[in-house]
C-alpha positions in Angstrom: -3.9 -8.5 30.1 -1.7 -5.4 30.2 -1.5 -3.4 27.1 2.7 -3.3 26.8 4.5 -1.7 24.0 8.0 -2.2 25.6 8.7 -5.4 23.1 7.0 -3.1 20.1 9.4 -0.2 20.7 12.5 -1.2 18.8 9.9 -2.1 15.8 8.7 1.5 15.3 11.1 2.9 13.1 9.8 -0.4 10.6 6.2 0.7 11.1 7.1 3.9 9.8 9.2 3.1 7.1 5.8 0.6 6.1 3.4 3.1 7.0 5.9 5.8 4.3 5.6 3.2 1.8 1.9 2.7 2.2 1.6 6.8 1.5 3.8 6.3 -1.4 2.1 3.8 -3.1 -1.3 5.6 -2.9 -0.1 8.6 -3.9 1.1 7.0 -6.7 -1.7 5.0 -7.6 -4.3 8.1 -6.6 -2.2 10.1 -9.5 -2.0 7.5 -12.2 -5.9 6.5 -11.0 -7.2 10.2 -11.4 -5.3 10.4 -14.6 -6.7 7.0 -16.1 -10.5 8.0 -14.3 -10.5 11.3 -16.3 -9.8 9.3 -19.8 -12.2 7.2 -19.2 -15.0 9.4 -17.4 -14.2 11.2 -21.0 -14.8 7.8 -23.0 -18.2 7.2 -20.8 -19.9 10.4 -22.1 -18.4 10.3 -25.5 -20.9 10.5 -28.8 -18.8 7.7 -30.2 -20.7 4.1 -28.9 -17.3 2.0 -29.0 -15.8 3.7 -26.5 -18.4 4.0 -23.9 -18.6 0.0 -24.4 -14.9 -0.2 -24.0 -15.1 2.6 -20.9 -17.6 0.3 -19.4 -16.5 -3.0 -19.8 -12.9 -1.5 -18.0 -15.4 0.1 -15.0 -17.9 -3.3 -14.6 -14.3 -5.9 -14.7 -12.7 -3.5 -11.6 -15.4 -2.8 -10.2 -16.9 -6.3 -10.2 -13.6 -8.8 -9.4 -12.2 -9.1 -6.1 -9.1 -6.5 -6.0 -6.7 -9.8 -4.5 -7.9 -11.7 -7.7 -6.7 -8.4 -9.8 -3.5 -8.3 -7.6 -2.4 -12.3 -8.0 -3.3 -11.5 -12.0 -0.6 -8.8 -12.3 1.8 -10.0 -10.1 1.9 -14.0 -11.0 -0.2 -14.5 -14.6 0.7 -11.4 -16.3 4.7 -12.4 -16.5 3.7 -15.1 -18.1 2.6 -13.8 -21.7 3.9 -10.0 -20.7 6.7 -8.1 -18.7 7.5 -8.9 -15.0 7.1 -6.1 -12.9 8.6 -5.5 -9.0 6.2 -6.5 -6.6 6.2 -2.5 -5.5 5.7 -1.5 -9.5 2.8 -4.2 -9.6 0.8 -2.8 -6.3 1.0 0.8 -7.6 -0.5 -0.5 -11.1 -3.0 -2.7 -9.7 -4.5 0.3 -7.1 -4.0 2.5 -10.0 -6.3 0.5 -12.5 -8.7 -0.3 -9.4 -8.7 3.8 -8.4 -9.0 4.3 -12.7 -12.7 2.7 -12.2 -14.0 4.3 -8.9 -12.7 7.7 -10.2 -14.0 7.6 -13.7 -17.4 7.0 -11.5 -17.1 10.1 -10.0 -15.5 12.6 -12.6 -18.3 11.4 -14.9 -20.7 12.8 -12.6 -19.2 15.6 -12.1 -19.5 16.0 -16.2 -23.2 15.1 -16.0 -23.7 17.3 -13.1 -22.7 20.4 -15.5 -25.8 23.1 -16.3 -26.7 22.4 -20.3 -26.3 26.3 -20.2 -22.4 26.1 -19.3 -21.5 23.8 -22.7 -24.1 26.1 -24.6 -22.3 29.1 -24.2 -19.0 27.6 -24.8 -20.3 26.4 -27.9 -21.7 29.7 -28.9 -18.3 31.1 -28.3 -16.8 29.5 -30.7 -14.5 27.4 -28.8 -13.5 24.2 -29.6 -14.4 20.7 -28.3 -11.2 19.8 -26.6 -10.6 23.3 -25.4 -14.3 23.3 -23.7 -13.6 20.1 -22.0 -9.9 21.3 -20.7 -11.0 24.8 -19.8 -14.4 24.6 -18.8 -15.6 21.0 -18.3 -13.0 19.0 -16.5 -12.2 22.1 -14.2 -15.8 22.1 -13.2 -15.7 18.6 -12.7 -13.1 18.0 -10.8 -14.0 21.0 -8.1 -17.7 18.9 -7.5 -15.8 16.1 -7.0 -13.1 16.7 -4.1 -15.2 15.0 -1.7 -15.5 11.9 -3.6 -12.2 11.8 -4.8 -11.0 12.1 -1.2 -13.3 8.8 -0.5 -11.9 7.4 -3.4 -8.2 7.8 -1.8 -9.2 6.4 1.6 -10.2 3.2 -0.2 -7.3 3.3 -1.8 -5.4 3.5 1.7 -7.8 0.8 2.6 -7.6 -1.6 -0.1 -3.4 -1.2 -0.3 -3.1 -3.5 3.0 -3.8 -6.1 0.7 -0.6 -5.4 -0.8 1.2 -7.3 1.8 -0.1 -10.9 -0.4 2.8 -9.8 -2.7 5.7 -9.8 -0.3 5.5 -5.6 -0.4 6.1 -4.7 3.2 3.8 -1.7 3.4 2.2 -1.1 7.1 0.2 -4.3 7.4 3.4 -6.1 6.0 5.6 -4.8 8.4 2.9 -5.4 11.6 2.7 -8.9 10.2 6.3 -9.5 10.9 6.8 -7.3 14.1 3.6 -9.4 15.3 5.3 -12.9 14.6 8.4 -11.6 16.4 7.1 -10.3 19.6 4.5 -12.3 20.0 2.0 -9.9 20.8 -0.6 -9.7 18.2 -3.1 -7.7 20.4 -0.6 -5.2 21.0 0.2 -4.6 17.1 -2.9 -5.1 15.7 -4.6 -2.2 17.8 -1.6 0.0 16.4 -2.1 -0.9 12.7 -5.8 -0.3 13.6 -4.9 3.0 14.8 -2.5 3.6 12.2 -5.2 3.4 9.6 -7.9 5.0 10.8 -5.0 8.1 11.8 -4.3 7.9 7.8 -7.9 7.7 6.4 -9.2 10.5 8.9 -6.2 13.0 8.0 -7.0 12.4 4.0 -11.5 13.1 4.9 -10.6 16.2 6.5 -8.2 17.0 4.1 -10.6 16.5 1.1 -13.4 18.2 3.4 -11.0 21.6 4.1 -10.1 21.8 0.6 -14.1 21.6 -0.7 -14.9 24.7 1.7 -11.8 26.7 0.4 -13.0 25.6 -3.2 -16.7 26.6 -2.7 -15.4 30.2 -0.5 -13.2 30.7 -3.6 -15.8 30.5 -5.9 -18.7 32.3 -3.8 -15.8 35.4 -4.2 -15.3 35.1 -0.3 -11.6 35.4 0.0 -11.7 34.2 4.1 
């Protein structure tokens, strides 16, 4: 069987537009996940024992439920006792609050990671808690973790196709439609397959550039 895209032509234009909105939601949900992961990465290694429980009760429910189940949850049992959100609105929360675990995973051990000698000497300096942790510990942090955190925005990328289940026509919404109207699933399918891995590879060598500028910045190697 031929591999023709002639029917799939006048469709590409919609791919894009799914495959824009797909970025945007991640984006939006990588930014509100890192955000929500460093609170709780912060609550995790915290002296005070109710909010590690609380940290890790949030981390074991996203990290342990199917993401669809969290998904149908927002979009179709949360109106019911709470505010009704766009279908759009509701995929960026739920991949935000899904990211919010994975992240806090990794920015944590970033924080554990840290020499004892680094906090010592802030310590010793006088500084105080919240300044060490905004100037010193969270900067740290976060420079360990670029590799991670670019894994953690390819499952994102992943785990948005999902999105679709919600009437959102991101990329694997829009190829579900072009599919049903040109009859040619084959054809689609090994676009959207395409498609995604294009996406995922551009963010891992992304992440990967950006931990060797990091590590040549901090070795003093301007280059």
């Amino acid at each position: 069987m031929p591999f023709d895209l002639t029917s799939i032509t006048p469709y590409l234009g919609d791919l894009a537009a799914g495959a824009r909105l797909t970025a945007l939601a991640c984006l939006l949900a990588l930014a509100g996940g890192l955000a929500l992961g460093i609170v709780v990465a912060l609550m995790r290694t915290s002296a005070v024992p109710l909010a590690r429980r609380v940290a890790n009760v949030y981390v074991d429910v996203f990290r342990n439920v199917p993401f669809i189940v969290q998904l149908f949850f927002l979009f179709y049992g949360l109106p019911a006792v709470g505010p009704e959100l766009s279908p759009f609105n509701t995929g960026v929360l739920a991949l935000a609050l899904a990211g919010g675990a994975f992240t806090s995973d990794v920015i944590r051990s970033g924080i554990l990671a840290l020499e004892p000698g680094v906090l010592e000497a802030a310590q010793v300096s006088g500084l105080s808690r919240l300044t060490i942790y905004r100037r010193i510990v969270l900067p740290i942090a976060l420079r360990t973790s670029i590799r991670p955190l670019g894994s953690v925005f390819v499952n994102l990328i992943l785990t948005s196709s999902i999105l679709s289940a919600i009437t959102i026509n991101e990329l694997t919404g829009v190829a579900k439609i072009v599919a049903s109207d040109t009859f040619q699933p084959f054809e689609v399918y090994a676009l959207l397959l395409l498609a995604y891995f294009a996406l995922t590879s551009l963010v891992s060598l992304a992440a990967s550039a950006l931990h060797r500028r990091l590590n040549r910045h901090m070795q003093g190697d301007p280059a």
